[in-house]
Kinemage of the C-alpha trace (Angstrom):
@kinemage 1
@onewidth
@group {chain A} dominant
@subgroup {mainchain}
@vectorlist {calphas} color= white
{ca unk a 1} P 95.290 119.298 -159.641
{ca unk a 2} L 95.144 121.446 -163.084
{ca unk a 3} L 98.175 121.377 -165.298
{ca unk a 4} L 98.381 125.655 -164.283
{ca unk a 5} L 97.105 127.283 -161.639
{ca unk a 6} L 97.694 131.244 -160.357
{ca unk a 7} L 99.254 131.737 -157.148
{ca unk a 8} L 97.228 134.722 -155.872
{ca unk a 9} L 97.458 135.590 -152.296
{ca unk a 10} L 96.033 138.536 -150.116
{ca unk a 11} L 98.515 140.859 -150.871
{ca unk a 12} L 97.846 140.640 -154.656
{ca unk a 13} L 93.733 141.020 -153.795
{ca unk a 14} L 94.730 143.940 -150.784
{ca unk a 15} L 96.513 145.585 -154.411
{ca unk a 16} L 93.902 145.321 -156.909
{ca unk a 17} L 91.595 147.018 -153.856
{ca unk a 18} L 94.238 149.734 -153.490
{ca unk a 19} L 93.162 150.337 -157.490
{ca unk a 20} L 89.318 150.377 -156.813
{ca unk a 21} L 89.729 153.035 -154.143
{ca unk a 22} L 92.180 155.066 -156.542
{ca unk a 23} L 90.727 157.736 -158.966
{ca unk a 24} L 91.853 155.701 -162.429
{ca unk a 25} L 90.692 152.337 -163.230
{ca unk a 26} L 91.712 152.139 -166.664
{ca unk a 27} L 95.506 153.371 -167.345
{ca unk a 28} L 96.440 155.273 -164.817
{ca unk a 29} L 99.676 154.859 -161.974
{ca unk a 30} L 99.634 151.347 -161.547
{ca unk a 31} L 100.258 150.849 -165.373
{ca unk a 32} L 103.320 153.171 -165.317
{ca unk a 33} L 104.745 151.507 -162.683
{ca unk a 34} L 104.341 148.285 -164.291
{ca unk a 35} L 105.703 148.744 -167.372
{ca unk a 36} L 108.884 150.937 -165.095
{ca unk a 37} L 109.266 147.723 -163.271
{ca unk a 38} L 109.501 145.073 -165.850
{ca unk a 39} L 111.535 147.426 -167.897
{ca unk a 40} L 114.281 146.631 -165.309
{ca unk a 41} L 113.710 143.609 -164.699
{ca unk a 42} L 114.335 142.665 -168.322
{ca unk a 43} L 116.577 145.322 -168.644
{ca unk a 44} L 115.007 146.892 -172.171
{ca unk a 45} L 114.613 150.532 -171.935
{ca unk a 46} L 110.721 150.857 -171.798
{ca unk a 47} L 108.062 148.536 -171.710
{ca unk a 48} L 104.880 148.865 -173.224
{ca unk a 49} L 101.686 147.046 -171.636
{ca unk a 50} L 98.569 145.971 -173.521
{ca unk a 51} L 95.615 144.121 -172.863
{ca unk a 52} L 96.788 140.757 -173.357
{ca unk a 53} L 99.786 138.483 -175.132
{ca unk a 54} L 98.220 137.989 -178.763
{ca unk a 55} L 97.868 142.194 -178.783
{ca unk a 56} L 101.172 142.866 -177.906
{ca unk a 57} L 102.175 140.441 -181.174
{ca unk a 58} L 100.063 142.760 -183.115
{ca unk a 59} L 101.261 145.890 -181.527
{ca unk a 60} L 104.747 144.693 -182.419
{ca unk a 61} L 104.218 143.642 -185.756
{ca unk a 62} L 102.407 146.779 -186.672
{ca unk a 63} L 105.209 148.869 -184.807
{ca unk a 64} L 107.935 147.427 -187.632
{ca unk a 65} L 106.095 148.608 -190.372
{ca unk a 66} L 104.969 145.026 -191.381
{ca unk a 67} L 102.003 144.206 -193.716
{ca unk a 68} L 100.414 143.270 -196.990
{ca unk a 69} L 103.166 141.575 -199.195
{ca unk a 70} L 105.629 140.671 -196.746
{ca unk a 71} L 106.731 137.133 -194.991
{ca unk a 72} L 107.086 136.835 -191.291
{ca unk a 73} L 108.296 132.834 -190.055
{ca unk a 74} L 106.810 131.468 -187.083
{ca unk a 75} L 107.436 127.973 -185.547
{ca unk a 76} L 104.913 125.593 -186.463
{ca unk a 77} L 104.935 124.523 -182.634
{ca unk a 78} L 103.808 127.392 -180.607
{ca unk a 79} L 99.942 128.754 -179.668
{ca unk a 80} L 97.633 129.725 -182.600
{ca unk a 81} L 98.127 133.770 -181.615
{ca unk a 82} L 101.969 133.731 -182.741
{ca unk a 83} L 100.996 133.476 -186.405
{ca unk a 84} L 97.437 134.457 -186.016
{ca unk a 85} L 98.276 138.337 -184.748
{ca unk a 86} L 100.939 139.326 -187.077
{ca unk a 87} L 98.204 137.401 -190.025
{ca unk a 88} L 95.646 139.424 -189.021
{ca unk a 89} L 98.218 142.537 -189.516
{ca unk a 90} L 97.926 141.715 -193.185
{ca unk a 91} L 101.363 139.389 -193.229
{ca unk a 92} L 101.424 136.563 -194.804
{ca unk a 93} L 102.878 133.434 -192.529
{ca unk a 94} L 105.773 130.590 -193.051
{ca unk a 95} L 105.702 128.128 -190.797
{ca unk a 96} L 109.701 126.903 -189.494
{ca unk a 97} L 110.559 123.080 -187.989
{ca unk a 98} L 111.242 123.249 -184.683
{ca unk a 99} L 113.965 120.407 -182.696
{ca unk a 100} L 111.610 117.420 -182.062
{ca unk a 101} L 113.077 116.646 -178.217
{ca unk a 102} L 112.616 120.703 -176.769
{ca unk a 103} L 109.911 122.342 -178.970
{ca unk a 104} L 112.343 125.228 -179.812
{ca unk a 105} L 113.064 126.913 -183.098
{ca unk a 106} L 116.529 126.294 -184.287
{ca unk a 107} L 118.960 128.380 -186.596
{ca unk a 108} L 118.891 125.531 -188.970
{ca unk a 109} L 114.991 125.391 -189.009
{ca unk a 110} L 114.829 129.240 -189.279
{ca unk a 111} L 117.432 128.679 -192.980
{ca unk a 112} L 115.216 125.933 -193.911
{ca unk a 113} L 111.988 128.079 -193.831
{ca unk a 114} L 114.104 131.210 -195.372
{ca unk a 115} L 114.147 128.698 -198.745
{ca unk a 116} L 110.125 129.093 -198.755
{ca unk a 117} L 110.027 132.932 -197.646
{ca unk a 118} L 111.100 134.859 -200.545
{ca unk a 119} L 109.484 138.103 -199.018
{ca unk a 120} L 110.527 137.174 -195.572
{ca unk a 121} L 111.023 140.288 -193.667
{ca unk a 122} L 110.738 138.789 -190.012
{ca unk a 123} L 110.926 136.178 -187.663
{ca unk a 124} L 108.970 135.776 -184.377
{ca unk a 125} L 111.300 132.620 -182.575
{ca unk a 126} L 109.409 131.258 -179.352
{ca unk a 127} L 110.648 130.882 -175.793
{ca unk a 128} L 108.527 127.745 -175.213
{ca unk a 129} L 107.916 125.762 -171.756
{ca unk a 130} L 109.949 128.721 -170.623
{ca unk a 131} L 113.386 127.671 -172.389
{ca unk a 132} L 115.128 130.686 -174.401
{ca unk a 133} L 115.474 129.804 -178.186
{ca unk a 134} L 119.444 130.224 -179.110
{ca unk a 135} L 119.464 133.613 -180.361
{ca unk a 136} L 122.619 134.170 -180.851
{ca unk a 137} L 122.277 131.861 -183.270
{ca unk a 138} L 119.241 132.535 -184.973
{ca unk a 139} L 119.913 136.232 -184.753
{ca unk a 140} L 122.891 135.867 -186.862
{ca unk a 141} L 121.084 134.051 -189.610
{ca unk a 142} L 117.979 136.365 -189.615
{ca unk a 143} L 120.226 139.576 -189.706
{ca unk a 144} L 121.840 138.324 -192.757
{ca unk a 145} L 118.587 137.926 -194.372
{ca unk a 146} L 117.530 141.566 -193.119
{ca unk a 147} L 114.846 140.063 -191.359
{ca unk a 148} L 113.012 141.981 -187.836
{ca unk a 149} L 113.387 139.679 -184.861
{ca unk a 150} L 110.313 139.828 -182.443
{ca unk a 151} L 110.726 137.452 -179.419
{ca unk a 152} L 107.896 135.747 -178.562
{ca unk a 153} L 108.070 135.237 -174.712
{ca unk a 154} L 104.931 134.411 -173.424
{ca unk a 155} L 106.552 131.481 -171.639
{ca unk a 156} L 109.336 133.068 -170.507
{ca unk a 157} L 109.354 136.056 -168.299
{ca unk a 158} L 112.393 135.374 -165.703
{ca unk a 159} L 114.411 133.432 -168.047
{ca unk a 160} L 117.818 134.526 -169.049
{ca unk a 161} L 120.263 133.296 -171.680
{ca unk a 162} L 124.291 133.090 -170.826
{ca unk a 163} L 126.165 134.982 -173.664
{ca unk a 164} L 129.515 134.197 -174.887
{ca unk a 165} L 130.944 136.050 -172.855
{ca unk a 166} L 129.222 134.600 -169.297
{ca unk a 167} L 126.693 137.571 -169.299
{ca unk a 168} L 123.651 137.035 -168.387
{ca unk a 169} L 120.409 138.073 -170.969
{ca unk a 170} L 117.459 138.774 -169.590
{ca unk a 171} L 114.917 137.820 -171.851
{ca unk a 172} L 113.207 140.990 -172.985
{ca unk a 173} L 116.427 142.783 -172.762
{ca unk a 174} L 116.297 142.875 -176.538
{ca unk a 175} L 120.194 141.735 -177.049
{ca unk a 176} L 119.458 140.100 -180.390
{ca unk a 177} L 116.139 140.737 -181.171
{ca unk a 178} L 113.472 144.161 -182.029
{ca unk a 179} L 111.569 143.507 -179.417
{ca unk a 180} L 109.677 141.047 -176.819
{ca unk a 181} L 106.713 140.386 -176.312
{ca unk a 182} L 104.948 138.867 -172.795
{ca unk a 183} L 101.741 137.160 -171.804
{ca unk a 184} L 100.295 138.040 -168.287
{ca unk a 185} L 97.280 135.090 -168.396
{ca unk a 186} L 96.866 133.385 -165.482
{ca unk a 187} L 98.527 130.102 -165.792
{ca unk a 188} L 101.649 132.495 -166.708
{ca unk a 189} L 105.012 132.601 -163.816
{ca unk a 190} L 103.266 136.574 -163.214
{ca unk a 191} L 99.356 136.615 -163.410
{ca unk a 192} L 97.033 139.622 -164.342
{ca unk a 193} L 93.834 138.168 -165.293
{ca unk a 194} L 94.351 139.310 -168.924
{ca unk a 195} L 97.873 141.107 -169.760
{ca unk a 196} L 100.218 142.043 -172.042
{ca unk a 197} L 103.487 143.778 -173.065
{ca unk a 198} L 106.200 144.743 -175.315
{ca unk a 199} L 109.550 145.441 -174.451
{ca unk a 200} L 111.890 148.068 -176.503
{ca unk a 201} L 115.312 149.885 -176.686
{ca unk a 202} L 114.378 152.075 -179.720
{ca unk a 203} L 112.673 155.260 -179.122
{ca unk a 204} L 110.939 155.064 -183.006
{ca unk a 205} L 109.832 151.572 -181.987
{ca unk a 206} L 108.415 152.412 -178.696
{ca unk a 207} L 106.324 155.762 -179.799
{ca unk a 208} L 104.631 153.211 -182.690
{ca unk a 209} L 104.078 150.894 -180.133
{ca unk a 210} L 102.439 153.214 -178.311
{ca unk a 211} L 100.143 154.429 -181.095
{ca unk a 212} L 99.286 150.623 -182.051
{ca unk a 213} L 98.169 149.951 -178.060
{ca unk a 214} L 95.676 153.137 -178.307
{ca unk a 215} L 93.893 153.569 -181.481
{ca unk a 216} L 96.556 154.545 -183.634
{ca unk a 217} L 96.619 158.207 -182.303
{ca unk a 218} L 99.454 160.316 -180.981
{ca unk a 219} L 100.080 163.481 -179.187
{ca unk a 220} L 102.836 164.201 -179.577
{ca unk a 221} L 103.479 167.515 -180.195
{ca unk a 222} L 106.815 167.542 -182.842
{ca unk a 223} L 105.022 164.836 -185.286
{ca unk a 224} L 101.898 166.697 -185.412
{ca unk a 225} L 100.815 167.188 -189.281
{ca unk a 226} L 98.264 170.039 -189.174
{ca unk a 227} L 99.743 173.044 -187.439
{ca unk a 228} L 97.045 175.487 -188.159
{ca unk a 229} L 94.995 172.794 -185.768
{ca unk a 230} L 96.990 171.687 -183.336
{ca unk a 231} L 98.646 175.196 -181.927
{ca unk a 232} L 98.044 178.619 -181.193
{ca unk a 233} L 98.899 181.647 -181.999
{ca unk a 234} L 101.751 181.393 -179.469
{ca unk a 235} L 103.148 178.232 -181.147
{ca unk a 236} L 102.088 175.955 -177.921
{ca unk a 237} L 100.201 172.880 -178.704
{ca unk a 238} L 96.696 172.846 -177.812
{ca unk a 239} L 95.728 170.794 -174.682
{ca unk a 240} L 93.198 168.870 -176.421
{ca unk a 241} L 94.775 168.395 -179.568
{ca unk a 242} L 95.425 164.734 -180.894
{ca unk a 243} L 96.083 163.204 -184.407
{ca unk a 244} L 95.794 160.074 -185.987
{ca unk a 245} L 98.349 158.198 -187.640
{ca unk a 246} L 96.792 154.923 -188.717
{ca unk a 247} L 93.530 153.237 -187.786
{ca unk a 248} L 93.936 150.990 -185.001
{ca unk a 249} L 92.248 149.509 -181.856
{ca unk a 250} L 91.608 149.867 -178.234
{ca unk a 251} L 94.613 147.753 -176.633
{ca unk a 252} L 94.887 149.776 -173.312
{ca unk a 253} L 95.530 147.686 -170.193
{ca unk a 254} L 93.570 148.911 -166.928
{ca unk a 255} L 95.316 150.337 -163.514
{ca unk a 256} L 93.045 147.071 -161.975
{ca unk a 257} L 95.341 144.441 -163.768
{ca unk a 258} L 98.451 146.534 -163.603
{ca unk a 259} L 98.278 146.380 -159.524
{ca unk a 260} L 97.791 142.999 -159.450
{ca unk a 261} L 100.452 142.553 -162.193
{ca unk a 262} L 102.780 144.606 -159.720
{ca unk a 263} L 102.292 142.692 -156.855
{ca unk a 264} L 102.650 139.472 -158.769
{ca unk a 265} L 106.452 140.735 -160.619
{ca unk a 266} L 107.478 141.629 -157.130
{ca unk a 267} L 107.142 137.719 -156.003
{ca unk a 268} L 108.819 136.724 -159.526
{ca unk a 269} L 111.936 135.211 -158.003
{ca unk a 270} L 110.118 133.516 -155.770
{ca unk a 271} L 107.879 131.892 -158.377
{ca unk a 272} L 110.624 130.797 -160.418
{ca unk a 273} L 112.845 129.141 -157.586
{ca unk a 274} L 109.657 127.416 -157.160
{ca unk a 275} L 108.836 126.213 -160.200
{ca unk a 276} L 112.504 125.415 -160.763
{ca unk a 277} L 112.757 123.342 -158.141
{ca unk a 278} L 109.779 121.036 -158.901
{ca unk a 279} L 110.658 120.560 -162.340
{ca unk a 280} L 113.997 119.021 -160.297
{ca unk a 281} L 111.968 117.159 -158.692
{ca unk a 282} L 109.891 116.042 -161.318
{ca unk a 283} L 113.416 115.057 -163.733
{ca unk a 284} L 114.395 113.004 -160.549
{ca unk a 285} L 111.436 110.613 -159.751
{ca unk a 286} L 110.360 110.092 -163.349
{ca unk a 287} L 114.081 109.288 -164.069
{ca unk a 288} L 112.948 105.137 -163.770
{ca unk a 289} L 109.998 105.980 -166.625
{ca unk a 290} L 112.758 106.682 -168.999
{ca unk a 291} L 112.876 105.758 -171.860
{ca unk a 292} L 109.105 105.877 -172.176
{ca unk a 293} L 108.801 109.071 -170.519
{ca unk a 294} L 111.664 111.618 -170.992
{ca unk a 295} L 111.458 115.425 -170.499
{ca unk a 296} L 112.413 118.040 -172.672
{ca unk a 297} L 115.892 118.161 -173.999
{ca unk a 298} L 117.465 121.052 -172.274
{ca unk a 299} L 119.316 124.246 -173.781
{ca unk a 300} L 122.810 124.352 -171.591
{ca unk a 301} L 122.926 127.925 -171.833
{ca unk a 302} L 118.828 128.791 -170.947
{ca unk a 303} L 118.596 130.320 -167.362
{ca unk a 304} L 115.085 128.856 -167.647
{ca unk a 305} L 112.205 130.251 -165.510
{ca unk a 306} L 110.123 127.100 -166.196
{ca unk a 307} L 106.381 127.653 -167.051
{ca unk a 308} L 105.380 124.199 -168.491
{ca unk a 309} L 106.717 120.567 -167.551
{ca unk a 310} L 106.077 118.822 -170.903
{ca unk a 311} L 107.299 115.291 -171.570
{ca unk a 312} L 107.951 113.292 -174.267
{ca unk a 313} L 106.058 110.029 -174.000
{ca unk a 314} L 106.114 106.617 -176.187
{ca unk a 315} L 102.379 106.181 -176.460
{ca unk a 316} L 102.585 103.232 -179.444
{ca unk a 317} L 105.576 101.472 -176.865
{ca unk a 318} L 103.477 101.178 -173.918
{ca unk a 319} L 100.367 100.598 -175.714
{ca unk a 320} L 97.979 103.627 -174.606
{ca unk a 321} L 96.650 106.781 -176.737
{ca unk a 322} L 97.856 109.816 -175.273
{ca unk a 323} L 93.736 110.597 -174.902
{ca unk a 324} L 93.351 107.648 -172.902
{ca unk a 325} L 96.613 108.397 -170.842
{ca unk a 326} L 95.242 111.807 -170.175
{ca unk a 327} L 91.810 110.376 -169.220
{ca unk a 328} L 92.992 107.623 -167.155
{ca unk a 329} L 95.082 111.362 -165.032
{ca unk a 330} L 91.919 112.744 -164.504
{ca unk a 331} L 90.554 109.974 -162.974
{ca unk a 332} L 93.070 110.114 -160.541
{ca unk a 333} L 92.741 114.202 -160.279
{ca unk a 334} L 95.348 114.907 -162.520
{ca unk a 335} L 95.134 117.145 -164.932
{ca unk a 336} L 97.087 117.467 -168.366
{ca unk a 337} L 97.335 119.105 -171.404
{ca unk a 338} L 99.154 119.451 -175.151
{ca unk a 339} L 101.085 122.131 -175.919
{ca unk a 340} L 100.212 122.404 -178.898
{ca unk a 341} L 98.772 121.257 -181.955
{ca unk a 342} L 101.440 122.870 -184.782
{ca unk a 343} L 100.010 125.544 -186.075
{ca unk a 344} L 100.749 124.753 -189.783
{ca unk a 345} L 98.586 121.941 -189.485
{ca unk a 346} L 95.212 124.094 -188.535
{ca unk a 347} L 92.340 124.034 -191.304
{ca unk a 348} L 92.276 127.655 -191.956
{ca unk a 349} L 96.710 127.466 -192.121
{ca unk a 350} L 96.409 124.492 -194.164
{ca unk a 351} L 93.892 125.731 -196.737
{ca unk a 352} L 95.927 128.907 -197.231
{ca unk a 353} L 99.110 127.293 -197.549
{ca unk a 354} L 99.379 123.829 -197.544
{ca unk a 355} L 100.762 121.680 -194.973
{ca unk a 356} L 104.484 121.916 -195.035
{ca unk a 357} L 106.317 118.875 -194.528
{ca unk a 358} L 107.900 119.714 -190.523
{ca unk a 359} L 108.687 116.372 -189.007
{ca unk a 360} L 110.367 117.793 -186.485
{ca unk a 361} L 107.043 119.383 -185.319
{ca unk a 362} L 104.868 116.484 -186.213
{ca unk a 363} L 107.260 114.218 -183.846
{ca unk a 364} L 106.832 116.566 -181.190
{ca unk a 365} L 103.453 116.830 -181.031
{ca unk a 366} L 102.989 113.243 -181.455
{ca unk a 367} L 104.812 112.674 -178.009
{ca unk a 368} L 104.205 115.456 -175.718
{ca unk a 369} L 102.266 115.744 -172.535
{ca unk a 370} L 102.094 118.840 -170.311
{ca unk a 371} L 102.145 117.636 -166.308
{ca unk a 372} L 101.216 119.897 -164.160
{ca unk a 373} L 103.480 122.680 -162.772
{ca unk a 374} L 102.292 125.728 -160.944
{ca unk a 375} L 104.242 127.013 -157.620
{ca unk a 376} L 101.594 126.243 -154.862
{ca unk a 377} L 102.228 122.648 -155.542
{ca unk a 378} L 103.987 120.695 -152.742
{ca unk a 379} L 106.535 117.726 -152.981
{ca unk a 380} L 104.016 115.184 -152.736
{ca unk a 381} L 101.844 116.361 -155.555
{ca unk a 382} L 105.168 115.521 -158.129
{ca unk a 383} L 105.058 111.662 -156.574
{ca unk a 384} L 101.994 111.573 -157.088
{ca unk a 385} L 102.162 112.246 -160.625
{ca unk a 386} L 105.120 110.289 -160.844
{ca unk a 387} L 102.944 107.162 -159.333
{ca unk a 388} L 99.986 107.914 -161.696
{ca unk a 389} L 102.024 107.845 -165.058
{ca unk a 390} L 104.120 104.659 -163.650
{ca unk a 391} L 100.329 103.314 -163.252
{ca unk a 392} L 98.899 103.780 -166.349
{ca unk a 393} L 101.529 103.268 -168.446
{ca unk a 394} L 102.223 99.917 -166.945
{ca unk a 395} L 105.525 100.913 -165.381
């Protein structure tokens, strides 16, 4: 039993065959229909795919304009592409606290890191284990520091945030933030193999977006610069005509992962009742563990659409490493995993910068354990689990 697992089943293979057969295999139908489909379903106006999650944090860093001399702050606890894809835009990275019982970046860990950003210019909060970041809050501090607000959702597609008002916010929708970006990897709520995408309301945004995803070229006829090349002598653009606007790379997404991709959004609901309901389950029969086993501390107004189970567990209390813990699983065919080792703390981070001082982070990571949670598990499997932990951890 891994910690993640896809749920792919014949109509998701009987799809990607459909795409074989078809006359495209890179972007073609499939990918406009995708990125139509989880347009509405997280209600932005367009959606731009990609070839993966850490390429749509490029995309969307390049798309704002952001580069040599400026700031973007990450959360120290999130995967290594969140500050490793803007970085590699030419940004330099601060690294923010995050709350040590959920994971999530906070509006008071965001003002914090402002203190060390002098040439802050954005701010990429993370949906992690699925729960949406308060971003009402956090969108009021970074718009009074001017900052860009790039969601990073990779966790999160399905999950929706109640607004003041009772309204629900999709996340993607783009209520407080630039834009959104998604991961499509396999042990994701919607699997593609390898997928990506970046959802948008403005129309400058998306067109850059755009440009970033396919080498930095556009054809678009009005922001053409050399007219003697790109018309004729009727004023109609020539059919072959591109430009470039800035260098950039290959980030297409093929028609193959898009119609898998659109079989997999159209079981979305499904997958997150599922995975809703075991993490239930899971808060339920580990309730007798507490306080040596506790689960993340829970955002009231997060519609969550669960994608990890992590727990909090007191390794020094009940005597056992958290290596040995997760060894002692596997013997039992149960697999685990840490999500994640803060970022801030990596050697090439750490050279650049320095280790800031993020207990919050630090305390995190020092407790956490990632069960496993992935919808083709039954009932059984969370007892088991449950019985496994209580085992080890002399319970």
């Amino acid at each position: 039993m891994p910690y993640g697992r896809q749920c792919i089943e014949e109509d998701d293979i009987q799809a990607v065959v459909s795409a074989l057969r078809g006359d495209f295999l890179t972007t073609g139908p499939f990918v406009t229909r995708f990125e139509e489909k989880l347009a509405s379903l997280t209600g932005a106006r367009e959606a731009v795919t990609c070839s993966n999650g850490t390429t749509a944090l490029y995309m969307a860093t390049r798309a704002l304009g952001l580069g040599q001399g400026d700031q973007v702050i990450v959360p120290a606890l999130t995967f290594l592409a969140t500050a490793s894809a803007p970085h590699l835009a030419g940004v330099d990275i601060v690294f923010a606290d995050v709350d040590p019982q959920s994971g999530l970046m906070r509006a008071c860990d965001l003002e914090a890191a402002l203190r060390r950003a002098p040439k802050a210019r954005a701010v990429f909060p993370v949906h992690y284990a699925g729960q949406s970041c308060d971003m009402e809050a956090i969108a009021a501090v970074a718009r009074a520091h001017g900052l860009f607000i790039v969601e990073d959702a990779a966790h999160a597609l399905g999950t929706a945030w109640v607004g003041e008002n009772g309204a629900l916010l999709p996340v993607g929708c783009n209520a407080h933030a630039d834009l959104t970006t998604f991961s499509f990897h396999p042990v994701k709520t919607v699997a593609m193999g390898e997928g990506g995408a970046v959802t948008a309301n403005d129309p400058g945004l998306i067109e850059r977006l755009k440009q970033a995803r396919n080498h930095g070229m556009t054809r678009d006829a009005q922001a053409y610069v050399r007219g003697d090349a790109a018309f004729d002598e009727m004023g109609n653009a020539n059919p072959w005509y591109y430009e470039l606007v800035a260098p950039g790379f290959n980030f297409r997404i093929s028609d193959i992962n898009c119609a898998l991709g659109l079989s997999q959004v159209s079981k979305l609901d499904r997958f997150v009742a599922r995975r809703r309901i075991l993490t239930a389950a899971y808060d339920d029969v580990l309730k007798p563990l507490t306080p040596f086993v506790q689960p993340l501390k829970r955002e009231a107004r997060s519609l969550t659409a669960w994608h990890l189970y992590a727990v909090r567990i007191d390794f020094a209390a009940r005597e056992i490493s958290r290596a040995a813990l997760m060894r002692a699983l596997a013997e039992d065919g149960i697999g685990t995993q840490v999500h994640y080792i803060p970022v801030h703390r990596q050697p090439y981070y750490a050279a650049r910068y320095g280790v800031a001082h993020l207990p919050g982070a630090d305390a995190y990571y020092a407790a956490t354990l990632s069960l496993p949670l992935f919808p083709a598990m039954q009932d059984c499997d969370i007892e088991r689990v449950a019985q496994s932990l209580k085992k080890h951890l002399g319970l």
